[in-house]
N, C-alpha and C positions, 0 to 999 in steps of 0.2 A: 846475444844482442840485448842490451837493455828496455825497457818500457821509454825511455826517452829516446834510445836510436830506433824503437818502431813509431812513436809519434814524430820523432822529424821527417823519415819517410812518409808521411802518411798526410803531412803538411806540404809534401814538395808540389811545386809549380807543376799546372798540366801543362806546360809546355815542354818542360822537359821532361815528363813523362810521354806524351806524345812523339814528341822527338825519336824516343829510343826506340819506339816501336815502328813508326815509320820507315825508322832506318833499319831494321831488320830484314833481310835476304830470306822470302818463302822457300822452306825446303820443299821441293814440288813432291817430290819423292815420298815424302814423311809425310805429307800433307794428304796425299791421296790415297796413300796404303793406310792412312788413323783413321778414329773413328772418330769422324765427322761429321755435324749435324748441320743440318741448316739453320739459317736465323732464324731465331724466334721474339716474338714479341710480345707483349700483354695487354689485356685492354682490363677494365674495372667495372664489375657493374655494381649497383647499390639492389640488393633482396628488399629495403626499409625504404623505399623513394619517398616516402608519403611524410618520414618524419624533416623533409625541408619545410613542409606546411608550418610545422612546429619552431625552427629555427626561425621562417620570415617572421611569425607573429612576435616570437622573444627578443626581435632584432628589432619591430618595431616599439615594442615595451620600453625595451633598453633605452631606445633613441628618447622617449619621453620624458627618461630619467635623466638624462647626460645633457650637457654643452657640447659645443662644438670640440672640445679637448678630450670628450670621454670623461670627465667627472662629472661627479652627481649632481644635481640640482640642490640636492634638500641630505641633511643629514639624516643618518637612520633612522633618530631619533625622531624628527620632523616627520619622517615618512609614515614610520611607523604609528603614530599619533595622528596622523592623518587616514589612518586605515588603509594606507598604501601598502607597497611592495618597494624594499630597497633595491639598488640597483645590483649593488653586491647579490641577492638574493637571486635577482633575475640570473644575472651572466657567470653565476654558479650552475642555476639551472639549465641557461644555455650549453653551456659546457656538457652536462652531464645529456643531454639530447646529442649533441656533436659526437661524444664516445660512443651514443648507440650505434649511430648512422656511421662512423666509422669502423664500428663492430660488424656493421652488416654489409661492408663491401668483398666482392667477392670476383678473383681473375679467373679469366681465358686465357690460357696460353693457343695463340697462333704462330704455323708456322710458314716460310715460303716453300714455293711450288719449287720444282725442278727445274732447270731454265728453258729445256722445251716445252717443259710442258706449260708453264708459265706463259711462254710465247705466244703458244697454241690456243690459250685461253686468252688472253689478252686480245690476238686480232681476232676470233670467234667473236669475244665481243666488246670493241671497240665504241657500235652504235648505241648499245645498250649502256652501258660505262659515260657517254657524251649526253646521253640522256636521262641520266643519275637513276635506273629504271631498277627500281626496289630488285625485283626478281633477278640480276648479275648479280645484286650486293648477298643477298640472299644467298647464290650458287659459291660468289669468293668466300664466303665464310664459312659455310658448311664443306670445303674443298679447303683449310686451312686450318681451323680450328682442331685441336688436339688435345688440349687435356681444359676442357672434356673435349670431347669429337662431337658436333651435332650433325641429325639428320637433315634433311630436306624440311620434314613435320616438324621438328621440332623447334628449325627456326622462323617458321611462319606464326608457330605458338610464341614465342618468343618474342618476336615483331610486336604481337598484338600484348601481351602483356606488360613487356616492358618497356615498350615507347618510341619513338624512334631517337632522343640524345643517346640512349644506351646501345641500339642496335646501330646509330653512327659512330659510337667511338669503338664497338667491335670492328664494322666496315674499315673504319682509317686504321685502324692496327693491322688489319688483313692487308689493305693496300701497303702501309709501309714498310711492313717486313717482306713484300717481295719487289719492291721498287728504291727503298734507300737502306735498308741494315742492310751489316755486314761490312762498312766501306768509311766508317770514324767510328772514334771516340764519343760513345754517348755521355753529353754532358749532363752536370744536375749544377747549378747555380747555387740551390738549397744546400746541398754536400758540400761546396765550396764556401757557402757563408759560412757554414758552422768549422769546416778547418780554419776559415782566416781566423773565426771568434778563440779560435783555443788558438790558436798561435800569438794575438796579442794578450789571452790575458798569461801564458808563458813567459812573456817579454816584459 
């Protein structure tokens, strides 16, 4: 197959991608004698959180440089003669802060519970789940998370170090991989802009 019959696959509609697969007939047989794993899911955490400080301040740099369109106020030249900072100069250096802080994110893989045992955990604790009570979200993660696996200790260390936006987007990964994966096509919007982009400039 050619480089251009694996980019035309690779541009096809998720509908009929989807399509094919919905209409496929589960071998139950194959499916339960394979080695099958449960869903899993990923959350992100940032080891660098501290270099956002750095981003808002170059964000608001930037903005003193720019018009509402995002170009400069003042030519380099101007700037520079002024004892300034161009703006070029700034949102290079933004950039290069951004590569850090994306150097330094770092996944959990979480996985779902067994469906009893999921059950079992679920109406155990229902009250504590309606009452967003740190200690269940605690228990779901340390009862899910897998590469790495944390203790009990260590996500209470955890908690406290790293915040609670990062110990909430562990929680929602714990929760969604055992209440919605496994049952569609996970979409990415970003994967689909960039096929239509190479499909028109193709055309």
């Amino acid at each position: 197959m050619s480089d251009e019959s694996l980019a035309d696959d690779a541009t096809a509609t998720p509908t009929a991608v989807e399509s094919s697969i919905v209409n496929t007939i589960l071998d139950l047989d194959e499916f339960l004698s394979g080695d099958v794993r449960r869903a899993r899911k990923s959350a992100r955490i940032c080891v660098r959180p501290e270099l956002e400080a750095r981003l808002d301040e170059l964000d608001i740099e930037l903005d003193s440089l720019t018009d509402s369109n995002g170009n400069p106020l003042d030519s380099d030249d101007d700037a520079l003669a002024e004892g300034g900072r161009t703006a070029l100069v700034v949102a290079q250096e933004r950039r290069g802060v951004q590569q850090q802080y994306a150097a330094a994110m770092r996944r959990i893989e979480v996985e779902a519970m067994p469906e009893d045992e999921w059950r079992a955990w679920y109406a155990a604790n229902e009250k504590g789940l309606e009452a967003q009570d740190p200690e269940v979200f605690n228990e779901l993660i340390v009862r899910c998370a897998v590469a790495p696996t944390i203790s009990a200790e260590q996500i209470k260390r955890l908690r406290a170090q790293a915040g609670h936006p990062q110990i909430n987007e562990l929680a929602n990964a714990a929760w969604a991989v055992n209440t919605k994966s496994g049952v569609d096509v996970p979409k990415s919007p970003l994967s689909s802009h960039v096929l239509r982009q190479r499909r028109r400039a193709r055309s």
